[in-house]
Residue, then its C-alpha position, 0 to 999 in steps of 0.5 A: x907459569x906463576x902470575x908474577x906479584x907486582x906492587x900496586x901504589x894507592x892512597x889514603x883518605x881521612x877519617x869520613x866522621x866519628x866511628x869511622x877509620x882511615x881508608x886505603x883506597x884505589x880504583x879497581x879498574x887498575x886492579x882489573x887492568x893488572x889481572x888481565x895482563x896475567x899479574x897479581x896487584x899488591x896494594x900498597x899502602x901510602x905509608x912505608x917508610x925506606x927499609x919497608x920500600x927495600x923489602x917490598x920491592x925484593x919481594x915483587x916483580x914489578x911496580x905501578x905508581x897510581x894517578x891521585x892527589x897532586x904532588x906536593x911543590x916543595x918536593x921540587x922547590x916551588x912554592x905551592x899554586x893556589x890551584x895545587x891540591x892538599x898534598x899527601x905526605x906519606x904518600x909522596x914520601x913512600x912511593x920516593x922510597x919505592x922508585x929509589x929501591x926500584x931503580x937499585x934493585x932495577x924492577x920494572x916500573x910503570x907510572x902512570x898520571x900521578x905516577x909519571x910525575x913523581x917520578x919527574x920529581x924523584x929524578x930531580x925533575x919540575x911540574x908545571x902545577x896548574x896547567x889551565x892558568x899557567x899555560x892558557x894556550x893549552x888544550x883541555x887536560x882535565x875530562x875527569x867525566x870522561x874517564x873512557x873516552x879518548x879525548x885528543x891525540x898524542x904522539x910518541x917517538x919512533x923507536x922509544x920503549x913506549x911505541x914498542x910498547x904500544x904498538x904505534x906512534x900515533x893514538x888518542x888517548x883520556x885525559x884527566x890531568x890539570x899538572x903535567x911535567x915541567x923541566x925534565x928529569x935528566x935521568x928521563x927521556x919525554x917520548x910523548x907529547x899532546x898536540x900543545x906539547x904537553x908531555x905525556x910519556x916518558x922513559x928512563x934513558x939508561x938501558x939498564x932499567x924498565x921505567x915508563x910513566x904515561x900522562x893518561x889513565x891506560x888502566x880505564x881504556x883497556x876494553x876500549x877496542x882498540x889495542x894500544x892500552x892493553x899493549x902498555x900493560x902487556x909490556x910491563x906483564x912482559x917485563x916483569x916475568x923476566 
């Protein structure tokens, strides 16, 4: 059977001096974890405009939305917080484009970090910009150093397309976020939560449409031994070759 084409966001970065160019960019471990799971990635680049989206989007099986650069606030009507990173436009505006045109064309769509906020966003939901000063009582969210470890606990519904995805309702997970979903999308159901109640997961309500968007970063934990983040990637593989 064919390996299945999926669309894989990525970002952008700035020209590193004189004579250098412009450079899409992604980690490769979203690259490895897609392979593993019988796909083939496309990179994307941040950057189409709504026809583009469209054409892409008719082409492939299915979408990842990548983690990356905060999104920015007056995307949801807020004023930007110091704490909130320099915002890429193209970027928001492309991958706006392709969860439209995934919802219409109803592919499998997986968000992940950046991902499952823009997705929020895009559904007409809210982000809480910097968790460390406007939520102090939360845990520690932000273990960039800590890319493979499995740094606190989460919680996942009980029969949510997200458990049946990863096999439980309980795991541990990284971490690597200092945003996180705020008022949530109506579109969405939030099916996971860190033990401060940070959502972590979310899904589209309707059952007309494969959507999943997780917190944490799955893609650098796939090796890990235990199975739960294979399974995500499982689950999405197993969608796109429906």
């Amino acid at each position: 059977m064919p390996r299945p084409l999926v669309a894989l966001t990525a970002s952008s970065t700035p020209p590193a001096g004189p004579g250098h160019s412009r450079r899409v960019r992604i980690n490769d471990a979203y690259v490895r974890a897609l392979q593993a799971a019988g796909l083939v990635p496309l990179i994307i680049p941040p950057s189409l405009n709504d026809e583009e989206a469209r054409a892409l989007v008719a082409g492939v099986a299915g979408i990842v939305l990548s983690g990356g650069e905060d999104v920015d606030p007056s995307t949801y009507g807020a004023t930007r917080h110091p704490a909130t990173q320099q915002a890429h436009a193209g970027r928001d505006a492309s991958e706006f484009a392709l969860i439209a045109a995934a919802h219409d064309a109803k592919r499998p769509l997986f968000a992940i970090c950046r991902g499952v906020q823009l997705l929020n966003v895009a559904l007409g939901g809210t982000l809480v910009q910097d968790l460390p000063s406007l939520r102090p009582e939360a845990i520690r969210h932000t273990w960039d150093d800590a890319r493979d470890q499995r740094v606190h606990g989460i919680t996942v519904q009980p029969g949510s397309r997200l458990a049946a995805a990863l096999g439980t309702t309980a795991l541990h997970a990284n971490s690597m976020h200092h945003q996180a979903v705020d008022r949530l999308a109506t579109s969405l159901r939030a099916t996971a939560h860190a033990p401060d109640g940070v959502v972590e997961g979310v899904e589209f309500a309707g059952d007309d449409w494969w959507a999943l968007g997780v917190q944490w970063h799955p893609e650098e934990l796939t090796d890990d031994p235990h199975p739960w983040d294979r399974a995500l990637f499982a689950a999405f593989a197993h969608q796109c070759r429906q």
